[in-house]
C-alpha positions as CSV (number, residue, x, y, z in Angstrom):
1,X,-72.0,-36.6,15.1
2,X,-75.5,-35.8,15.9
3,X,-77.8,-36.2,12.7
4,X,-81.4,-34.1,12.9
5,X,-83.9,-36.3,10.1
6,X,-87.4,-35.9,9.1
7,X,-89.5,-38.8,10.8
8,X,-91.0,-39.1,7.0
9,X,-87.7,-39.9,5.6
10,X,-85.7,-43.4,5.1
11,X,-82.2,-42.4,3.0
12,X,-81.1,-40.6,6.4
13,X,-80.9,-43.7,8.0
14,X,-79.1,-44.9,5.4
15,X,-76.7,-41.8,5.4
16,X,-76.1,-42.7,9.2
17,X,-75.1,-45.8,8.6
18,X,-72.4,-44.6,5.9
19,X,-71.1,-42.4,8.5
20,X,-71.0,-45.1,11.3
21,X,-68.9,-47.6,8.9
22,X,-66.7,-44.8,8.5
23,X,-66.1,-44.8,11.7
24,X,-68.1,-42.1,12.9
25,X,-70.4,-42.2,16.4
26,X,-73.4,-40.9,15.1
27,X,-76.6,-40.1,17.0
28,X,-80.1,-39.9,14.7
29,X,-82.6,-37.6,16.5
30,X,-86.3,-37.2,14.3
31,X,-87.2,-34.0,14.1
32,X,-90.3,-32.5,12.9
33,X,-89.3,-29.0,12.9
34,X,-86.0,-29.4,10.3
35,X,-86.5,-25.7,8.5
36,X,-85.9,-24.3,12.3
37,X,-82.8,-26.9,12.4
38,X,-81.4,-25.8,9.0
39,X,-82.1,-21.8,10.4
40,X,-80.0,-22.5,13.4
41,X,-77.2,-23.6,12.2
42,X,-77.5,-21.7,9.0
43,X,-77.8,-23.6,6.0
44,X,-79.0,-21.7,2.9
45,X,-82.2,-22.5,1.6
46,X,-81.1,-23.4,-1.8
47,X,-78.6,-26.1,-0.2
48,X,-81.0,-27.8,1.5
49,X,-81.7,-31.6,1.5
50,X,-83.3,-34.2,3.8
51,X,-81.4,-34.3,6.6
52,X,-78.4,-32.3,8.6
53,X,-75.6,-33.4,10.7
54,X,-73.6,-31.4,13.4
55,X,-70.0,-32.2,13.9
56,X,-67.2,-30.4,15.4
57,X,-69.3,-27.2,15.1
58,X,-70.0,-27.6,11.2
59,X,-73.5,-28.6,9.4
60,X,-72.9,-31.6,7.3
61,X,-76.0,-30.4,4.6
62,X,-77.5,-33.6,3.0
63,X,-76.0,-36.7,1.4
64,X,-71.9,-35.4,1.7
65,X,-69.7,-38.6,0.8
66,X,-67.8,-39.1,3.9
67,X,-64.1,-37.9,2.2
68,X,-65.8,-34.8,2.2
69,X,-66.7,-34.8,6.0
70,X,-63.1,-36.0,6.7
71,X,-61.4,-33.2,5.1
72,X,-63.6,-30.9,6.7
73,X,-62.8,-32.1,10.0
74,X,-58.7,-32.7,9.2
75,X,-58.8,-29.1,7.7
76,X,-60.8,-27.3,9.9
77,X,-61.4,-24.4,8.0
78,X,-62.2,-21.3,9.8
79,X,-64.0,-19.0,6.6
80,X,-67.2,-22.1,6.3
81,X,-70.1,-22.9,8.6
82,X,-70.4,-25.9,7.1
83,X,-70.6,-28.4,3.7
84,X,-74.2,-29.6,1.5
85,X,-75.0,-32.2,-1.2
86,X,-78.2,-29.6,-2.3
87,X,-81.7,-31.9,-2.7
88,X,-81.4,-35.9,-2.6
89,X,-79.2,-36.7,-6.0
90,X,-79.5,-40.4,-7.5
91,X,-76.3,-42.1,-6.5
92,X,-75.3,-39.9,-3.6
93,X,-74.1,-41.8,-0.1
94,X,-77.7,-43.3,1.4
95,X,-79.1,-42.8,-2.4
96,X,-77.8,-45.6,-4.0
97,X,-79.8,-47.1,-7.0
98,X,-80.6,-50.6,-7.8
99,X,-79.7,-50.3,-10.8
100,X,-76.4,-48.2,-10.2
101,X,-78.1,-44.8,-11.8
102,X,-76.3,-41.6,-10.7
103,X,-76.9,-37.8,-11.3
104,X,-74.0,-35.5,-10.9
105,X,-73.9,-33.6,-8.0
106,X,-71.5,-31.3,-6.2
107,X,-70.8,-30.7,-2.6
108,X,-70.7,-27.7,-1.7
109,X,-69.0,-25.3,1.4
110,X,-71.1,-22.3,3.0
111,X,-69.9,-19.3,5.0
112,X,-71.6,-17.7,7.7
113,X,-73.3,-15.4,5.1
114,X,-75.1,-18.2,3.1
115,X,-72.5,-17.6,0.1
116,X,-71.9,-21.1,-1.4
117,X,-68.5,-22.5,-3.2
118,X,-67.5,-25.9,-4.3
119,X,-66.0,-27.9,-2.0
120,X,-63.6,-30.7,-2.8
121,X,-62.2,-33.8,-1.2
């Protein structure tokens, strides 16, 4: 798993680090330039977080809890180009709270068109 992050930003690491203890081998590279790395491997605009993560072909979008990412990858499905956690939400995997705060959030699947469903685990 290669993980592109913003120099500027700290919750990636922390996102790494979920996906490592999940057993992942993950590789953090800082990037300057993410709106070029979000283009490339076309993740809408409106589902666009902090960092993104390339696996087995698919962008992982974001803070994605890692039963997400496994089902992706166990599933494979052909019809997405990949799954988002949209913006940075309190609570999300790498944006934990100290005091256990959470907003509700979906994860999301996108196609090769940019058109966005939900994606469950």
């Amino acid at each position: 798993m290669l993980v592109y992050r913003d120099p500027e930003c700290g919750c990636c690491e922390a996102w790494a680090d979920i996906a490592r203890k999940a057993g992942y081998n993950v590789t953090v590279e800082s990037r300057a330039d993410m709106a070029a790395v979000k283009e490339r491997y076309g993740v809408p605009p409106d589902l666009a977080s902090c960092h993104t993560a390339i696996v087995a072909g698919y962008a992982i979008e974001g803070h994605v809890p890692m039963p997400h990412v496994a089902k992706l990858l166990r599933d494979k499905p052909r019809n997405i180009r990949g799954i988002a956690v949209p913006g940075m939400p309190r609570g999300s995997p790498g944006m934990e709270m100290p005091d256990g705060s959470q907003d509700a959030f979906d994860v999301m699947a996108f196609d090769m068109q940019g058109k966005a469903s939900i994606f469950s685990a």
